[in-house]
C-alpha positions as CSV (number, residue, x, y, z in Angstrom):
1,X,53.7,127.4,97.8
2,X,52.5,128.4,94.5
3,X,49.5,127.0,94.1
4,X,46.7,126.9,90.4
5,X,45.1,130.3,92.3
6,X,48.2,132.0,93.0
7,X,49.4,134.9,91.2
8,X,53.2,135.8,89.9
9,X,53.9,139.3,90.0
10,X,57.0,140.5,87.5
11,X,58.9,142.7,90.4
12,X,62.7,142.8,88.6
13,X,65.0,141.6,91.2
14,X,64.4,144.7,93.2
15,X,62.4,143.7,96.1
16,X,65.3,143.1,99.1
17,X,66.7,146.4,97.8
18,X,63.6,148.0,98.1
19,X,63.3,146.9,101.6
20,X,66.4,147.7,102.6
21,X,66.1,151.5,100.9
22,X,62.6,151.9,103.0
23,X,64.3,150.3,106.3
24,X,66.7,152.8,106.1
25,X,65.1,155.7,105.2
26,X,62.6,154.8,108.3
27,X,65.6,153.8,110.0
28,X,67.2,157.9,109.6
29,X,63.6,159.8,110.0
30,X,62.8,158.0,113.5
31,X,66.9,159.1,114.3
32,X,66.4,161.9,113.5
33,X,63.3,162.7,115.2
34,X,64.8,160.8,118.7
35,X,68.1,163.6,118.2
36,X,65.9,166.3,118.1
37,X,64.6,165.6,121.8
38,X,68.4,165.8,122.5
39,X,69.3,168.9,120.3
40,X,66.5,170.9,121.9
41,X,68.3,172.6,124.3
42,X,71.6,173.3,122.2
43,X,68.6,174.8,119.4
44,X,67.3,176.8,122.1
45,X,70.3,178.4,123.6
46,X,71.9,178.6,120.1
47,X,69.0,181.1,118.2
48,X,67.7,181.8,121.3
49,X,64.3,181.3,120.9
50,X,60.9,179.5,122.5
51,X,60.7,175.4,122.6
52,X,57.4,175.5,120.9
53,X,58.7,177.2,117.9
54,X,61.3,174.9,117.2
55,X,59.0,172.1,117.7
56,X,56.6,173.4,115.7
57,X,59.6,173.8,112.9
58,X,60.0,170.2,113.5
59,X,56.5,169.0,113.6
60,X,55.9,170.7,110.3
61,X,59.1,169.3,108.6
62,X,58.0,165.9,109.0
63,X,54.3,166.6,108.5
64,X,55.4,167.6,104.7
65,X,57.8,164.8,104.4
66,X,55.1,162.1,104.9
67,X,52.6,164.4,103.1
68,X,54.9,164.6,99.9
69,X,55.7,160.9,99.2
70,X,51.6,160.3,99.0
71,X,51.9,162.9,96.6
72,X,54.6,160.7,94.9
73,X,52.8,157.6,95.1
74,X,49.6,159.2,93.5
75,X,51.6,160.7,90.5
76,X,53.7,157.8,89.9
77,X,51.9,155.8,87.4
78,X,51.6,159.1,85.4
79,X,55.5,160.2,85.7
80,X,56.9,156.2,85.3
81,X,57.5,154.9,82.2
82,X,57.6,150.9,83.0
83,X,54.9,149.4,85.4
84,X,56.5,146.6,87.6
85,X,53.0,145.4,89.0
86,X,50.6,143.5,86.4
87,X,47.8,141.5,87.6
């Protein structure tokens, strides 16, 4: 499969684990998010207060949790001391 034009990238060994860490961590937010529609009611009852604000708690949790890793991803050449990627 690895033909003259094909490129080697250096990745370390850590590509399955990396995989497997973004698998789960996908794996828990989308649990969490399907509990939620469950919890709803026991939420509601237990600080009694309106549907729409606890969704709107929720919607803006995850709204900052995928807005923060593109913050991640943008700084990380900058806070990283080792680059695993070279052309």
């Amino acid at each position: 499969m690895t033909g003259k034009g094909a490129r080697r990238y250096r990745e370390g060994g850590w590509g399955w684990p990396v995989v497997f860490a973004v698998f789960l961590s996908q794996f828990i937010l989308y649990g969490n998010l399907k509990a939620t529609g469950v919890l709803i009611t026991h939420i509601h009852h237990e600080y009694q207060t309106t549907l729409w604000t606890i969704g709107l708690i929720n919607s803006l949790y995850y709204a900052m949790q995928f807005l923060l890793c593109k913050f991640k991803t943008c700084f990380s050449p900058r806070l990283e001391s080792q680059n695993y990627m070279e052309p």
